[in-house]
C-alpha positions as CSV (number, residue, x, y, z in Angstrom):
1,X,33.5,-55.2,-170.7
2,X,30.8,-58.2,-170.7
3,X,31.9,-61.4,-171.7
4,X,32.1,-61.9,-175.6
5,X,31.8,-65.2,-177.8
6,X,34.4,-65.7,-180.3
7,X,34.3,-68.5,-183.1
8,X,37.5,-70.8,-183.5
9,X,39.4,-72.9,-186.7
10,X,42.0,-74.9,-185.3
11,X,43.9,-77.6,-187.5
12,X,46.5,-79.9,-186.1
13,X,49.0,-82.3,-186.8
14,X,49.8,-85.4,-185.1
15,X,50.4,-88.7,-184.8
16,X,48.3,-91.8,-183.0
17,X,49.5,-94.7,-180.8
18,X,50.4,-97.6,-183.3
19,X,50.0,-95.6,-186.5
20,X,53.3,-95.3,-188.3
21,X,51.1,-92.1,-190.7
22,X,51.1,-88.5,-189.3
23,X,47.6,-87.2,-189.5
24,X,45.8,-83.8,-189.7
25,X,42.5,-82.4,-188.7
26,X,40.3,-79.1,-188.4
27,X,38.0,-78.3,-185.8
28,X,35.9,-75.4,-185.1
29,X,33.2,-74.2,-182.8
30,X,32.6,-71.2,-180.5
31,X,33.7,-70.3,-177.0
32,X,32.9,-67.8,-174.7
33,X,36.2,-65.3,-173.1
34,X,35.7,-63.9,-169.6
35,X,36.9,-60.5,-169.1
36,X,40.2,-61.8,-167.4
37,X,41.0,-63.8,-170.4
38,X,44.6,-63.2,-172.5
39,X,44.9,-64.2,-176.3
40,X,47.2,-67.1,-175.1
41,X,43.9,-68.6,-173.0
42,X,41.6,-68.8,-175.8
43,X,44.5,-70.4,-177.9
44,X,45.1,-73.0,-175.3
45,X,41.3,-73.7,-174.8
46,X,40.8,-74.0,-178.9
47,X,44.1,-76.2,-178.8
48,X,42.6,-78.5,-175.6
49,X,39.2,-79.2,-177.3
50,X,41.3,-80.1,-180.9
51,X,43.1,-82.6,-178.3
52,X,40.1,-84.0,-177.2
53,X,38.2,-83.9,-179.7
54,X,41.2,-85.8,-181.6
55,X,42.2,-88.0,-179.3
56,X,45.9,-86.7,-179.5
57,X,48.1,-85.7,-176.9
58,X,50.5,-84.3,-179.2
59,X,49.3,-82.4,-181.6
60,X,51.1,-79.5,-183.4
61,X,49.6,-76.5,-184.7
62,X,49.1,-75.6,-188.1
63,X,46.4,-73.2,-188.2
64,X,44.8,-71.2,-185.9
65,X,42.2,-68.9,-186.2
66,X,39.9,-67.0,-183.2
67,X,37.8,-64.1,-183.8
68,X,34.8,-62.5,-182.4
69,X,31.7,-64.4,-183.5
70,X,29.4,-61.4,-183.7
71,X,29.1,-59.8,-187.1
């Protein structure tokens, strides 16, 4: 089996240093799953570029969506 690209939704919840409001956000994009890959990798990958992409360290889940990106 090659390596596949799959297509991400991710939406988290958290809060920001200072900021007394809880916030939420959704990201998406695409990433690419190596043969060795589990489920659980491509969730902590989507959930690591939300992080970054957030600036939050502690963000909790509220949506997650991964898929193959090929229709």
């Amino acid at each position: 089996m090659a390596d596949r690209e799959y297509h991400y939704v991710i939406t988290l919840q958290f809060r920001k240093d200072g900021e007394p409001s809880v916030f939420s956000s959704t990201i998406e994009g695409t990433m690419t799953a190596r043969r060795k890959d589990t489920r659980q990798d491509l969730y902590r990958e989507a959930y690591r570029r939300a992080c970054e992409a957030l600036e939050a360290d502690n963000g909790v889940t509220l949506f997650c969506m991964i898929e193959p990106n090929a229709l």
